[in-house]
Residue, then its C-alpha position, 0 to 999 in steps of 0.5 A: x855435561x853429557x852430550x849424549x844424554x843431555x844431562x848436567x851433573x851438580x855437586x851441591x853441598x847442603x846442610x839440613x839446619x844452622x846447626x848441622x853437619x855440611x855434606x854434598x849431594x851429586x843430582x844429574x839433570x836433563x839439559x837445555x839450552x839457555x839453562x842458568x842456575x836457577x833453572x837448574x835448581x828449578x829442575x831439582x824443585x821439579x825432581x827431587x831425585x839424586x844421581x843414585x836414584x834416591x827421592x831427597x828434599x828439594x834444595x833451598x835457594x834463593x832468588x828473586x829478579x833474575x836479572x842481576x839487580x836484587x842479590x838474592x841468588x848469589x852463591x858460590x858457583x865452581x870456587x867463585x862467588x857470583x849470581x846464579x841468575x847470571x851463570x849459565x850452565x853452556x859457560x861453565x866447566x863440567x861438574x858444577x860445585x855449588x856451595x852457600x856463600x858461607x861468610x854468612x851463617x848458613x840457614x838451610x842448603x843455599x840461603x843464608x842469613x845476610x843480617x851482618x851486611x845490613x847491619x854494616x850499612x846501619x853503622x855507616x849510615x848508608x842513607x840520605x837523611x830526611x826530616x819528616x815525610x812533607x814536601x822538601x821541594x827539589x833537594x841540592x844538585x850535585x856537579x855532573x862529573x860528582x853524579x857520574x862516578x857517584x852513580x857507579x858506586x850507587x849500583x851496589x845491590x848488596x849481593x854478599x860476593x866481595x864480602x865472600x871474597x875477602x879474606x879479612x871477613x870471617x868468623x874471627x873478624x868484625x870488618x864491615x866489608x868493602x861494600x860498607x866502606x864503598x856506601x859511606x865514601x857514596x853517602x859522604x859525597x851527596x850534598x845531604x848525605x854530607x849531614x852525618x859525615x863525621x858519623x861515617x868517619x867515626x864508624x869507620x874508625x871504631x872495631x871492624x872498620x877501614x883499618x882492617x881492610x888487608x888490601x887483598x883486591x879481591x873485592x873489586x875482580x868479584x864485584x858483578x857490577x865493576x864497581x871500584x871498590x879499592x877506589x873507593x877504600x883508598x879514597x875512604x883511607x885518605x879521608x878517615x886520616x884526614x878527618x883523624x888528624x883534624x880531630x886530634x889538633x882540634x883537641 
């Protein structure tokens, strides 16, 4: 920062289309206190001047509760994969690089396309099943000691950073993710998520699933909200074995 102009300087790399080059672009904005990411790429929206002067297009971002809860702004801010919401600019090192969270097709500068979460939660059936939309009455109760370790895998909002941080997820890869393997160990816990625990267990055992988790860590010092994803990896390892095991006497 400057502390005489009050100005930040951000590197941010853009790309035009899917199918364009990346490059960055330097853009210095006058500072504020308080100011997080989001306000930062506001400024440019305002202004879309870069460092040389030259009127560019805005940059393309994307957000939406600005409290940490939604995932929509997650980006790659100074080499960490984090919320821009929730980064603010007093708190970060001078320049600030700010990159897409590329394990996801990029579409346009910062927003990309996070279709392969989703349809990681679709093979794992990260849902409580319910037949019909009439009235069910009150649904089982779990133990309190079950619902409060459930509860912190519950926080899981899809942000992309665990899935960015891993190095088993690439391009070359189909491994759902650790967030995938954390939802099906949540739903398999639920006394009516419990239905289709075998469903879970067989996703989890097909291409992609928990054996190709290399156990880096890096999921769980990422996650926003503290969730234990190796925890629940293990305890997920320990279960698909089982369940394996069972299945093969069972023949």
């Amino acid at each position: 920062m400057n502390s005489k102009k009050k100005v930040v300087r951000l590197l941010i790399e853009r790309q035009d289309d899917p199918n364009s080059s990346p490059y960055t672009e330097t853009f210095d904005i006058p500072w504020r206190p308080g100011m997080n990411i989001i306000a930062a790429l506001m400024e440019i929206q305002r202004n879309p001047v870069n460092a040389s002067g030259e009127k560019v297009r805005p940059v393309a971002w994307e957000s939406n509760c600005l409290e940490e809860v939604c995932g929509a702004c997650t980006m790659v801010i100074n080499g960490k994969p984090r919320q821009a919401c929730s980064a603010l600019l007093d708190q970060l090192s001078q320049p600030i690089t700010i990159k897409p969270i590329r394990t996801f097709p990029v579409i346009r500068d910062l927003v990309v396309n996070r279709s392969r979460m989703f349809d990681a939660l679709k093979r794992v059936k990260a849902w409580i099943p319910i037949d019909g939309t009439y009235d069910l009455g009150p649904g089982p109760r779990m133990p309190e000691a079950d619902r409060q370790w459930a509860y912190e895998l519950a926080k899981c909002f899809t942000c992309g950073a665990c899935v960015e941080a891993c190095p088993n997820v690439n391009e070359k890869t189909s491994f759902i993710g650790p967030f995938a393997i954390s939802q099906a160990r949540l739903f398999n816990t639920h006394p009516t998520g419990a239905m289709h625990k075998k469903d879970r267990f067989e996703a989890l055992m097909g291409e992609g699933g928990i054996h190709e988790c290399g156990n880096s860590q890096n999921c769980v010092q990422v996650c926003p909200k503290g969730i234990p994803l190796i925890t629940s990896i293990a305890a997920m390892n320990r279960a698909v074995d089982g369940y394996a095991f069972s299945s093969w006497l069972g023949k």
